[in-house]
TORKOL-4160 file (C-alpha; in steps of 0.2 Angstrom, whole numbers, padded with zeros to 4 digits, m for minus):
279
<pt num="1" X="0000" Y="0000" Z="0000"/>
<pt num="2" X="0005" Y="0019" Z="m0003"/>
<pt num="3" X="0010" Y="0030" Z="0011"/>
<pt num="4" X="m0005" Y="0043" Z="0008"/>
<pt num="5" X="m0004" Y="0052" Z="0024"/>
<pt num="6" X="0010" Y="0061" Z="0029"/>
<pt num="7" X="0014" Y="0074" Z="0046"/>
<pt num="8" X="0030" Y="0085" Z="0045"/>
<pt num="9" X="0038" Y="0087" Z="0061"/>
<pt num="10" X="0048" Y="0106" Z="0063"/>
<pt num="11" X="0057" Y="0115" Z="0076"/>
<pt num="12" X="0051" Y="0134" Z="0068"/>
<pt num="13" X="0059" Y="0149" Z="0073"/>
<pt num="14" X="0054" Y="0168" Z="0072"/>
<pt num="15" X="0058" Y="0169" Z="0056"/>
<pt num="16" X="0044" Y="0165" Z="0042"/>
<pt num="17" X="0054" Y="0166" Z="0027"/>
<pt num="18" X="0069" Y="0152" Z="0035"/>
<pt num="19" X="0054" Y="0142" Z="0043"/>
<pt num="20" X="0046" Y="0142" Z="0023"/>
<pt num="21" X="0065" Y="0136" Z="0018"/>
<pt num="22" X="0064" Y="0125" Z="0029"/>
<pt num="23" X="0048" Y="0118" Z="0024"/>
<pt num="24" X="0050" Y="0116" Z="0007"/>
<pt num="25" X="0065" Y="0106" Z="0011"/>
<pt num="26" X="0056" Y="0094" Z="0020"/>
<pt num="27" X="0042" Y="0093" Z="0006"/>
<pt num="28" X="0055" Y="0087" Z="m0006"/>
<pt num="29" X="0059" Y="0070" Z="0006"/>
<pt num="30" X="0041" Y="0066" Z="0004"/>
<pt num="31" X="0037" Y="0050" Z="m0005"/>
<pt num="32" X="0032" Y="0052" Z="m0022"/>
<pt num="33" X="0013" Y="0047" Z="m0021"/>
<pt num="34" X="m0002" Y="0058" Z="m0030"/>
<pt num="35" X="m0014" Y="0068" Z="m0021"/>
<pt num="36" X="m0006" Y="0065" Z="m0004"/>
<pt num="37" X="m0012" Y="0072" Z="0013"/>
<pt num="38" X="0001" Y="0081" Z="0020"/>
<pt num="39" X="0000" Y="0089" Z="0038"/>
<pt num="40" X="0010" Y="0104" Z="0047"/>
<pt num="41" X="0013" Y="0106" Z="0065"/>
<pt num="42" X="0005" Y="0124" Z="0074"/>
<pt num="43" X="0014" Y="0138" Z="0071"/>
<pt num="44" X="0023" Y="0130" Z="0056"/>
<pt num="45" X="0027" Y="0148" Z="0048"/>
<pt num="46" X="0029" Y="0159" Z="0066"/>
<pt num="47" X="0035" Y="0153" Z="0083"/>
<pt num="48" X="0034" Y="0170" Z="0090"/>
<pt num="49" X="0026" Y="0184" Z="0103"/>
<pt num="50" X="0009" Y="0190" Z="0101"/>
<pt num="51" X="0018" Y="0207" Z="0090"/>
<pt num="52" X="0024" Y="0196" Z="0077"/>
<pt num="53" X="0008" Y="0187" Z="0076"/>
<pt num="54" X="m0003" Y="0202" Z="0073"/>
<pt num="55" X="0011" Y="0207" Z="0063"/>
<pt num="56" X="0012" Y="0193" Z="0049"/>
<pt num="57" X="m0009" Y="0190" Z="0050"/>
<pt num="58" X="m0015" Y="0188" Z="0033"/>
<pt num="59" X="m0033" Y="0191" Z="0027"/>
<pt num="60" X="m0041" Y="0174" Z="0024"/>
<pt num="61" X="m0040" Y="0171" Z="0006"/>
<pt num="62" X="m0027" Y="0181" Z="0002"/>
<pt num="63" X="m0007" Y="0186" Z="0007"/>
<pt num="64" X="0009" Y="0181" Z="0001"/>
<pt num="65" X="0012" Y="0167" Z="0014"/>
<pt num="66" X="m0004" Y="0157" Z="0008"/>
<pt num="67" X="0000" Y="0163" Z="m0009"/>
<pt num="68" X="0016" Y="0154" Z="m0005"/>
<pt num="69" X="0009" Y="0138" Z="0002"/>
<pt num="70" X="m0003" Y="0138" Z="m0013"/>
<pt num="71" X="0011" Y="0136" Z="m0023"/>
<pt num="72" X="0019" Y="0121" Z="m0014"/>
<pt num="73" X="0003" Y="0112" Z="m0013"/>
<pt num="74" X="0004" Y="0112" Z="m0031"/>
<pt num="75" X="0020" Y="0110" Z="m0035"/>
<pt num="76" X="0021" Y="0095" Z="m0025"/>
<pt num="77" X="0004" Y="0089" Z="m0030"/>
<pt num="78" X="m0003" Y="0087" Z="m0013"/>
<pt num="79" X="m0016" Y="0091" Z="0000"/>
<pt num="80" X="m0008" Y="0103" Z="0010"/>
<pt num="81" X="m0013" Y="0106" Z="0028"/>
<pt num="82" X="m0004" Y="0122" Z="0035"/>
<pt num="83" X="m0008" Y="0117" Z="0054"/>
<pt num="84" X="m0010" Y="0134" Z="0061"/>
<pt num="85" X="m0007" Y="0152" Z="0052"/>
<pt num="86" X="m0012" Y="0171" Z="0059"/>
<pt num="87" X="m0027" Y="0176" Z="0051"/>
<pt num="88" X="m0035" Y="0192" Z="0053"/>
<pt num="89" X="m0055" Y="0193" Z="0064"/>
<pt num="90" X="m0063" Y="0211" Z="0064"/>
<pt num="91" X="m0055" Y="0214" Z="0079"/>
<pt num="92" X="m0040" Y="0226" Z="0079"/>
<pt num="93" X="m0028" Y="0216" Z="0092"/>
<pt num="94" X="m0035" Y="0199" Z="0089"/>
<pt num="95" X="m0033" Y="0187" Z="0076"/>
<pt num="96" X="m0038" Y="0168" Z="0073"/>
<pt num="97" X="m0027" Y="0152" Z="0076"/>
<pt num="98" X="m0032" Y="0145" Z="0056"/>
<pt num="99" X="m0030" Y="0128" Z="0050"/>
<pt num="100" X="m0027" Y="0131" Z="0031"/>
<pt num="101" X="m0032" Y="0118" Z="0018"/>
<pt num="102" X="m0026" Y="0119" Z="0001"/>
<pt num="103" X="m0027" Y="0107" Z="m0013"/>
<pt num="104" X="m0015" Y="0099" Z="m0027"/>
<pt num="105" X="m0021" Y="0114" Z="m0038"/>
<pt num="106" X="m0015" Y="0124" Z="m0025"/>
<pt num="107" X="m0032" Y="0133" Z="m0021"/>
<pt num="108" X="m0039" Y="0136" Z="m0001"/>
<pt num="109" X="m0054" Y="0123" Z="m0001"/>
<pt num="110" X="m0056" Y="0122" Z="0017"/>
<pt num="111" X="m0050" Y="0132" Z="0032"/>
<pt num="112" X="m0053" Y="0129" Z="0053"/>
<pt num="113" X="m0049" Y="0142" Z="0064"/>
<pt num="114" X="m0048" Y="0133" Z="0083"/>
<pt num="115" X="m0059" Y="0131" Z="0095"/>
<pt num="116" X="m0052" Y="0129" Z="0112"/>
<pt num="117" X="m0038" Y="0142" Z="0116"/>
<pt num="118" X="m0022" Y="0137" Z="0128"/>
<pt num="119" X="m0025" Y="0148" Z="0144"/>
<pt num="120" X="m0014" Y="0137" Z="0155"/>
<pt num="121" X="m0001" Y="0134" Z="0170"/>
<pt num="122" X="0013" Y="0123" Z="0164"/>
<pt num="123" X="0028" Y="0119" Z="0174"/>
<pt num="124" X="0041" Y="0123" Z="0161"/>
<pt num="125" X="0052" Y="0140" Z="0159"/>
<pt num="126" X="0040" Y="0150" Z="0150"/>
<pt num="127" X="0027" Y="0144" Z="0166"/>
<pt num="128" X="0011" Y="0153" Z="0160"/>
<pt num="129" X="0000" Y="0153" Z="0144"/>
<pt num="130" X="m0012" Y="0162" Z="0136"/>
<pt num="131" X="m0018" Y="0162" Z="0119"/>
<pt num="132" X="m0032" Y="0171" Z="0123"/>
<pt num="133" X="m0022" Y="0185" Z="0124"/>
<pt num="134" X="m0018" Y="0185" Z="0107"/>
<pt num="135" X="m0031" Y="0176" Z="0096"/>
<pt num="136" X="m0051" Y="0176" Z="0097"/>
<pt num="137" X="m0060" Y="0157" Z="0097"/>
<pt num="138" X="m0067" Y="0148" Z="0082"/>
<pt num="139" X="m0086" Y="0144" Z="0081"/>
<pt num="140" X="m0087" Y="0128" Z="0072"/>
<pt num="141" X="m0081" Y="0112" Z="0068"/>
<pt num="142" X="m0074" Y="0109" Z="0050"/>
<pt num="143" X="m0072" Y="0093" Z="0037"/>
<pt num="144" X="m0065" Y="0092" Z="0021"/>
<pt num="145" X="m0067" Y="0079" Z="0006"/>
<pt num="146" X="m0049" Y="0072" Z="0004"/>
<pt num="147" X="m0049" Y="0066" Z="m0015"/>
<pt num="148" X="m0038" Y="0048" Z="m0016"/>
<pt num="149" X="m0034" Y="0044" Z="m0034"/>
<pt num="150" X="m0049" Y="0032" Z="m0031"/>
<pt num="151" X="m0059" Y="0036" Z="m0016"/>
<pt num="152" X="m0063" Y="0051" Z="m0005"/>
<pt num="153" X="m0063" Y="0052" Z="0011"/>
<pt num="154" X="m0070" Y="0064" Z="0024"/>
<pt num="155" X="m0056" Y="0073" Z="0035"/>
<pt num="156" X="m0060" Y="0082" Z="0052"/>
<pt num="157" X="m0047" Y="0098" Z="0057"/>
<pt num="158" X="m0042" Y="0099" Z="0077"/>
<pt num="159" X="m0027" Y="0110" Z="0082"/>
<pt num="160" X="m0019" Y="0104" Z="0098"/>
<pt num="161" X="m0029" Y="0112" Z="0114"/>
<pt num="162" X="m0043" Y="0105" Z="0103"/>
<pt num="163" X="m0037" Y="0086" Z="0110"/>
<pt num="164" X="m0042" Y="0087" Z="0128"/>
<pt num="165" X="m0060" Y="0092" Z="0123"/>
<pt num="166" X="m0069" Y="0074" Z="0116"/>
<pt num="167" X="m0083" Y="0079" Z="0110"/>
<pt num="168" X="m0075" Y="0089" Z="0097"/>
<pt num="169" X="m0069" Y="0073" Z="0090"/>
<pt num="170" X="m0085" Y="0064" Z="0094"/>
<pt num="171" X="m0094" Y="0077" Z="0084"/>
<pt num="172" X="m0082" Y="0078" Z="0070"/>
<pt num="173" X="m0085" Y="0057" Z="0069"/>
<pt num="174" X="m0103" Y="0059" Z="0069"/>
<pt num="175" X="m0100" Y="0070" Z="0053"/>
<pt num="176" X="m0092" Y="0058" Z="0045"/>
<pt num="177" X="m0075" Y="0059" Z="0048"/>
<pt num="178" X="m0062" Y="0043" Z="0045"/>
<pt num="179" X="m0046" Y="0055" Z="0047"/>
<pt num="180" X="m0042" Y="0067" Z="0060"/>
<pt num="181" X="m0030" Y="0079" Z="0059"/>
<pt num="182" X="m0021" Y="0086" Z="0076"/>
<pt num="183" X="m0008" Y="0101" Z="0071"/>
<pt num="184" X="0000" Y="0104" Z="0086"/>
<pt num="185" X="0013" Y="0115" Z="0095"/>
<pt num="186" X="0013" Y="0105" Z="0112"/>
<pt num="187" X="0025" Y="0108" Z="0127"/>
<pt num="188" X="0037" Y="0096" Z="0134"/>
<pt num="189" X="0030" Y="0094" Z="0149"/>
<pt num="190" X="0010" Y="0092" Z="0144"/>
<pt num="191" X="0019" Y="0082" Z="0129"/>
<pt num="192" X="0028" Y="0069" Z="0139"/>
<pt num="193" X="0011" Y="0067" Z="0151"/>
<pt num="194" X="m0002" Y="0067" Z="0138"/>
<pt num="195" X="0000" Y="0067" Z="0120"/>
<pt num="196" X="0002" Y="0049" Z="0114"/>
<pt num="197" X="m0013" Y="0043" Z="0129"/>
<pt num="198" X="m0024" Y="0056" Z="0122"/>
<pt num="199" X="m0021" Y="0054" Z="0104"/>
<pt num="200" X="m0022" Y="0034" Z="0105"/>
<pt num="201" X="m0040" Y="0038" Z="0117"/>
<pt num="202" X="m0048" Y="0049" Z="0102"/>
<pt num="203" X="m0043" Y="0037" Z="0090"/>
<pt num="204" X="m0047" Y="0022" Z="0100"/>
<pt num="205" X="m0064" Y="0030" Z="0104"/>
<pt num="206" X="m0070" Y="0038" Z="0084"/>
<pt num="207" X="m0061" Y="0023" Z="0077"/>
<pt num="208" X="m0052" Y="0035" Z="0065"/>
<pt num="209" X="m0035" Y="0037" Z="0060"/>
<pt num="210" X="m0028" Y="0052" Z="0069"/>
<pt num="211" X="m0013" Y="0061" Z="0059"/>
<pt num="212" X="m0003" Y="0072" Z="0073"/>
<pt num="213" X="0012" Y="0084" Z="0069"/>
<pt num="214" X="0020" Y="0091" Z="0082"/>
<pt num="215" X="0031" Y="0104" Z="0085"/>
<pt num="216" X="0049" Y="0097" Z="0092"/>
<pt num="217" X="0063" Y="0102" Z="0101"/>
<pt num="218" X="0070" Y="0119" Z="0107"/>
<pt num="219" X="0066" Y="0135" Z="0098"/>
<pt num="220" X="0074" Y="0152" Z="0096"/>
<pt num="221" X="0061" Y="0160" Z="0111"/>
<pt num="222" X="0066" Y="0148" Z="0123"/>
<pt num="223" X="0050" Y="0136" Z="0122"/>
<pt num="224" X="0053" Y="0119" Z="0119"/>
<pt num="225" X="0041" Y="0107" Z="0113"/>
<pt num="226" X="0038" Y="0089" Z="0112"/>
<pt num="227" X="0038" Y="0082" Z="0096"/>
<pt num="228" X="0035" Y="0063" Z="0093"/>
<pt num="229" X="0023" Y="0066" Z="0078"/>
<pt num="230" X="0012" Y="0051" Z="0074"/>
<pt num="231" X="0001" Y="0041" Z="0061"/>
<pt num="232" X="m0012" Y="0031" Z="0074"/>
<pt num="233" X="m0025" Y="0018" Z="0066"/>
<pt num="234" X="m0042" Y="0018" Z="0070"/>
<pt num="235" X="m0036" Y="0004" Z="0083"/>
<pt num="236" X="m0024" Y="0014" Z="0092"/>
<pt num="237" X="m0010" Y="0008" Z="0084"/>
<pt num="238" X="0006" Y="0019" Z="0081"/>
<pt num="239" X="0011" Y="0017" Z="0062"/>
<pt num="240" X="0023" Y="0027" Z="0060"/>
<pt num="241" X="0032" Y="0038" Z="0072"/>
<pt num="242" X="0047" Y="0054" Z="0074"/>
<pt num="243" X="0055" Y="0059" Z="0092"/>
<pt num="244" X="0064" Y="0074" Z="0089"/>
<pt num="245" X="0068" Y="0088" Z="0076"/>
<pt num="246" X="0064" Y="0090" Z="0057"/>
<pt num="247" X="0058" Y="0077" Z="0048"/>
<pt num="248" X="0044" Y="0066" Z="0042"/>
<pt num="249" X="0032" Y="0053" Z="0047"/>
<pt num="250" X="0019" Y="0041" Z="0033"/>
<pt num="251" X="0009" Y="0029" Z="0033"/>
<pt num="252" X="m0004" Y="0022" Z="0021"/>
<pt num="253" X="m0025" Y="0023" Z="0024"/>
<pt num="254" X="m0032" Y="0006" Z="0022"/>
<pt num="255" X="m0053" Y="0009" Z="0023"/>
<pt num="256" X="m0055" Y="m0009" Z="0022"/>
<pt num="257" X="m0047" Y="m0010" Z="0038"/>
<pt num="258" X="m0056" Y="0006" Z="0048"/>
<pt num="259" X="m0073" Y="m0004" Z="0042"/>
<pt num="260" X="m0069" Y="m0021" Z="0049"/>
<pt num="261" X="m0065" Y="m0011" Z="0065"/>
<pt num="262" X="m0081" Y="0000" Z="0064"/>
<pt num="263" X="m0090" Y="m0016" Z="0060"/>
<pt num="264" X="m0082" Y="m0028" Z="0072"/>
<pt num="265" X="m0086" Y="m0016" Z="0086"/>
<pt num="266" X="m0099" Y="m0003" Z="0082"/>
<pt num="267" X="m0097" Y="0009" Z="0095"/>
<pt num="268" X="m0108" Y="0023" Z="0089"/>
<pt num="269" X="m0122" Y="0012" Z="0089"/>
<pt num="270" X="m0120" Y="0006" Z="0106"/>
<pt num="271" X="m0118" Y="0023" Z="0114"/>
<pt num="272" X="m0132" Y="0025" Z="0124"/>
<pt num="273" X="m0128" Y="0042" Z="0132"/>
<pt num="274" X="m0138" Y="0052" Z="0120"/>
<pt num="275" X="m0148" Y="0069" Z="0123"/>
<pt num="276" X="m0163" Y="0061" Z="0129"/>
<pt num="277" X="m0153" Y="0052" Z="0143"/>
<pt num="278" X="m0143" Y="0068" Z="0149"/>
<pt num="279" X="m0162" Y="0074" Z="0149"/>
């Protein structure tokens, strides 16, 4: 089978332009399969303060850094998933956390701005964060169709805060969802806790493959993160896996497979806490 889904594992800087270089470099290890799905961590193109943020925020649609990932989507013939960019809200000083989807033809065909924002304590240097501070919440879940050379297949967007909160996947599932995606910037120390239990619990529980990049290792601002960016199965299993650093993680999507697991074990049909229950 084809690797078809792919994460790509980065250690950005404050920098857009080196951290673009950087990708493209990456892009060009990827294996040589059509139409694949390619995902990228948070923050892929900034890893900065809230200035630069507001500073590089593009209106949706439009800009020369999507412009830009346009353009690598289709040169590279893929389904690029930019895991987080700045995009601009109609407030002055707040700005959205945007999952950018963008097809082989290098057109934006879907986009995701995240839901939960990471206000948090964490025992690490930079001790306290708050992304409230800098970006406003999304509204709404989002799917996309990803077009295999012979199937399609419906894709659910998360960006990493967006994994403690299971009923986002839950409802993602319910809409039809067979891969979710999980861009992520996650800290070492909630990274060494939680992200491979979490991940395997959402994939175990929607019976989806998860796709997770992650942000990994020690950036320019001091923060490090956690990397290990993964391919689950709708099982649980890890397919495919990266520690530390740049790099790249594939593995193939095999619906036979996530059928005989819905089938063999048909959790949505047995969950019995429905509205009327809570009620």
């Amino acid at each position: 089978m084809v690797n078809n889904l792919s994460a790509i594992q980065m250690t950005s800087g404050s920098n857009p332009r080196d951290n673009l270089a950087c990708l493209e470099k990456l892009l060009k290890k990827l294996s040589p399969v059509c139409n694949q799905l390619v995902l990228l961590p948070e923050n892929v193109l900034i890893f900065a303060d809230k200035a630069q943020y507001l500073l590089l925020a593009e209106d949706l649609g439009e800009g020369y850094y999507q412009s830009q990932l346009g353009h690598l989507a289709q040169q590279y013939q893929c389904y690029l998933v930019c895991g987080s960019f700045p995009i601009k809200s109609k407030l002055r000083d707040k700005i959205f956390s945007t999952s950018l989807v963008f097809s082989p033809q290098g057109e934006l065909i879907s986009h995701y701005h995240k839901i939960h924002l990471f206000d948090a304590l964490v025992t690490d240097q930079k001790g306290q964060y708050k992304e409230s501070d800098t970006f406003i919440a999304g509204q709404k879940i989002q799917l996309f169709d990803y077009q295999m050379e012979t199937e399609s297949v419906k894709v659910g967007l998360a960006i990493c805060y967006d994994l403690r909160f299971p009923t986002l996947f839950q409802a993602l599932r319910a809409q039809g969802a067979e891969i979710i995606l999980v861009a992520a910037a996650f800290t070492k120390v909630t990274g060494e806790a939680h992200w491979l239990p979490l991940l395997q619990a959402r994939a175990i529980e929607n019976q989806c493959y998860i796709v997770a990049a992650n942000q990994g290792g020690l950036h320019t601002c001091g923060r490090e993160t956690f990397g290990h960016s993964l391919i689950l199965s709708p099982w649980g299993e890890v397919l495919s896996q990266l520690q530390l650093g740049d790099g790249i993680v594939e593995a193939p999507f095999d619906r036979l497979f996530l059928e005989n697991v819905r089938h063999k074990m048909p959790v949505t049909l047995h969950n019995r806490f429905t509205n009327s229950l809570r009620e």
